[in-house]
C-alpha positions in Angstrom: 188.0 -56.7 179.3 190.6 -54.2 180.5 189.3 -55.0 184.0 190.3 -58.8 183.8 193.4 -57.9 182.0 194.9 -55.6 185.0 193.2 -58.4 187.0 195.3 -61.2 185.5 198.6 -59.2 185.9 198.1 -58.7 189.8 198.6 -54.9 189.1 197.7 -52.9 192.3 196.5 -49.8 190.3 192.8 -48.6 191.3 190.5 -48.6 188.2 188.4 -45.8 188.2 184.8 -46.0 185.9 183.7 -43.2 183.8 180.3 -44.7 182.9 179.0 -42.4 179.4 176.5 -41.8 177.3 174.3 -42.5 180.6 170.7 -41.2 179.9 170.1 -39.9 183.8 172.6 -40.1 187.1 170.3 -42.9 188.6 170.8 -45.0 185.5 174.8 -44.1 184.8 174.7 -45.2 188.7 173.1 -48.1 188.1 175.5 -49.3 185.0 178.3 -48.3 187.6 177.0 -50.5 190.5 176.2 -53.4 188.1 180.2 -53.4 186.7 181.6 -53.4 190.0 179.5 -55.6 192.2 180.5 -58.2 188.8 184.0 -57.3 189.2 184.3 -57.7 192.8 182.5 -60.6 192.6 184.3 -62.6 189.4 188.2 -61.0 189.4 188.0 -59.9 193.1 189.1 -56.5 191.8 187.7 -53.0 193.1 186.2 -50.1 191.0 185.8 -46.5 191.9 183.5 -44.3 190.1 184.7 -41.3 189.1 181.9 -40.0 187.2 179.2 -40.1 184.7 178.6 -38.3 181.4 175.2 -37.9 180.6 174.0 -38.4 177.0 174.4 -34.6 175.2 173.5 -33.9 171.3 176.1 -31.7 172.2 178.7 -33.8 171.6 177.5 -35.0 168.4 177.6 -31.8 166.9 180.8 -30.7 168.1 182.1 -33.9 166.1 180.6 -33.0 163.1 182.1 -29.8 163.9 185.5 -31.6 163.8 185.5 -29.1 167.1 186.6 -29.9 170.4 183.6 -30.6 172.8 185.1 -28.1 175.9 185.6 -25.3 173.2 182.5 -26.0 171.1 180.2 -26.1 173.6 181.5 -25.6 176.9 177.9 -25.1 179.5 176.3 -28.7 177.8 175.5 -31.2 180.1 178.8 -33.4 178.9 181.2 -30.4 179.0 179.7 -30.1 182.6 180.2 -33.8 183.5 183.5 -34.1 182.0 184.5 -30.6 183.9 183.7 -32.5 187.2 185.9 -35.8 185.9 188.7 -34.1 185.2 188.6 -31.9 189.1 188.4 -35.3 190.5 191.4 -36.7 189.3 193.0 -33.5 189.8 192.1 -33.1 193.2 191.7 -37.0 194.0 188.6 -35.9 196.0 185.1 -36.5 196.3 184.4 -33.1 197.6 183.0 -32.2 193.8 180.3 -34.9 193.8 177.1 -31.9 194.3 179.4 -29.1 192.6 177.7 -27.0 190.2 180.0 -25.9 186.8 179.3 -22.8 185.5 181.8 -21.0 182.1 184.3 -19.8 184.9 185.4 -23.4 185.9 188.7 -24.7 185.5 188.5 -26.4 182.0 186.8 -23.2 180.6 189.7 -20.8 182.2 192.2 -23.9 181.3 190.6 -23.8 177.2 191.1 -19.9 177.7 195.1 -20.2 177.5 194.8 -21.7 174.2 192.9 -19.4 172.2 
């Protein structure tokens, strides 16, 4: 729906696609390439990927934990995939697509100037 909507207005933005809760990278690629071959195809609008978050129990405990994720439990799979999200649109740069995250990253040492 937001797609169409930025679509209708003739906004020049890019829309980038964060597709979650993504059981395995071949399948949060195929929900990717599905949505934008539809919106290319139907509003004539453009998507880029900028990444996937797998599915993590880890985030459903850091809820109940009324906790942030990044803090709670920051080497799960999520905190990892969300890690690489956020360099990306830092950086604007694809050169993080193999990167591995380990506790040193940038989120961890960001989390680290608010404890």
């Amino acid at each position: 729906a937001m797609i169409k909507a930025i679509s209708a207005e003739k906004m020049t933005t890019r829309i980038h696609v964060v597709v979650n809760r993504a059981e395995t990278t071949k399948e949060g690629n195929q929900y990717y390439d599905k949505i934008s071959n539809a919106s290319e195809k139907f509003l004539g609008k453009k998507l880029e990927k900028l990444g996937i978050v797998l599915e993590d129990t880890s985030v459903s405990k850091a809820v109940k934990k009324q906790s942030p994720l990044m803090m709670e439990y920051p080497g799960s799979i999520a905190a990892k995939n969300i890690e690489v999200i956020a360099l990306r649109l830092i950086s604007e740069n694809d050169a993080f697509d193999h990167m591995e995250i380990d506790k040193g990253g940038f989120v961890h040492r960001l989390m680290g100037i608010f404890r």
